[in-house]
N, C-alpha and C positions, 0 to 999 in steps of 0.2 A: 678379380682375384688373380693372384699369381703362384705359380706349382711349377717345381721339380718334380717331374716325375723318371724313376730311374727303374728298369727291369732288373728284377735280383728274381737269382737262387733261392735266398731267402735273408730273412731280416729282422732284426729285434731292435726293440729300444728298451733303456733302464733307467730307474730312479730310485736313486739310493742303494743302488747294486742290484736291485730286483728287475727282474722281467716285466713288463707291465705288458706289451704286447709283439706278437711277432707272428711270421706267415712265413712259410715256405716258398715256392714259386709264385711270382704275384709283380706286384707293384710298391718303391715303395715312393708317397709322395706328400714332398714339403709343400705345406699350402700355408699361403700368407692373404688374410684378407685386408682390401684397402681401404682407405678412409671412405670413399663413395660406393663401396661394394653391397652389394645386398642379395638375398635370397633368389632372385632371376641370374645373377651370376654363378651362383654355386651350382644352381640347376642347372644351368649351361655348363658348367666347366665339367661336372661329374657325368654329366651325360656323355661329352666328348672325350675321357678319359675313359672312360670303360669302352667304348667302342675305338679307344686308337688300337689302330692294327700294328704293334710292334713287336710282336712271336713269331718267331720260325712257323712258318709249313713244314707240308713234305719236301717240297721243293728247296729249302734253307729258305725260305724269301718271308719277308718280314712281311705277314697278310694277317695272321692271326692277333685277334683281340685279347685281354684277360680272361674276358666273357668266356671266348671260344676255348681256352685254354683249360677253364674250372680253378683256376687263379686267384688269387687274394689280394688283397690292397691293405697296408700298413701307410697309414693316416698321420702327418705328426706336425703338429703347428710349428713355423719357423717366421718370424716376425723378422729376423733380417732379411728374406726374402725383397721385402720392402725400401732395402738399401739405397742414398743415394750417394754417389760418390764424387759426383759431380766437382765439386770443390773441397781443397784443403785432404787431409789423409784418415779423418774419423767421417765415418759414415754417418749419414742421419738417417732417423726412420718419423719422421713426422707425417711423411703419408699414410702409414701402414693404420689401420682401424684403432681407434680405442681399446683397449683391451676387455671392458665389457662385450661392445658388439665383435671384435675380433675370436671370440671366443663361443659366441654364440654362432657365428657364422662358420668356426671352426666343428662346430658340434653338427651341425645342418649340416654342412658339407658330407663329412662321414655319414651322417642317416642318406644322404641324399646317394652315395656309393652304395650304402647296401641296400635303398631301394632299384639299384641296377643290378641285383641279383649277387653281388659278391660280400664274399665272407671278408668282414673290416677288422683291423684291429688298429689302437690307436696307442699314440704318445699320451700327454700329460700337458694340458695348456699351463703355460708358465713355469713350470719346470724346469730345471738343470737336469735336460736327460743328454743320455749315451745312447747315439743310434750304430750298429754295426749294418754290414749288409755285404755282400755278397753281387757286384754289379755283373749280371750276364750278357755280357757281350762285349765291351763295354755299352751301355746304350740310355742315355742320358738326354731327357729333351723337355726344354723348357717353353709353358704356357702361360700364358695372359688372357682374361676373358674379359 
């Protein structure tokens, strides 16, 4: 699986001009599942996401988790995650999951974050949404599991 995960103030996504989810201080993050991805990845990746330490302390120093924070995580399927650019100038995404299992692996994933204690809110798989957000710090860091 592969995530953007980006620190915001806070975050919403919409569909059709509506809210469908959004958090305050938290996390928010693009996950793309891949064609060989399966449920030991999502549980690897959500476990190492809630525990990365990218919060200020007291100290300013980047030690704290979402966990430690009382933080939220806004969820939101992004299937070009799975880009390759490799050649010519349109990207392919033939690795990225089928869309049945990409969807369900998108779904696990989020139960799989609030089985790590945090409060989830999610995108809309397949959807034309609008994510805004709010990046704190900047602080933008991208995973693969």
């Amino acid at each position: 699986m592969r995530a953007l995960i980006q620190r915001v103030s806070e975050a919403a996504v919409r569909v059709d001009g509506e809210v469908i989810g959004e958090i305050g201080e938290g996390l928010l993050i693009l996950i793309c599942a891949m064609e060989d991805d399966s449920e030991a990845n999502a549980d690897q990746l959500a476990a190492k996401i809630a525990k990365l330490r990218i919060f200020k302390d007291e100290n300013d120093k980047m030690n704290r988790s979402v966990k430690d924070i009382g933080g939220a995580a806004l969820v939101v399927s992004q299937f070009t995650l799975a880009a390759d650019t490799s050649r010519g100038n349109r990207p392919g995404f033939s690795t990225a999951a089928n869309p049945d299992e990409g969807n369900r692996l998108y779904e696990y994933f989020a139960d799989q974050m609030r089985a790590q204690g945090l409060e989830v809110a999610q995108g809309q798989f397949g959807a034309d949404m609008k994510v805004s957000l709010v990046n704190d710090g900047p602080v933008t860091i991208w995973m693969e599991i």
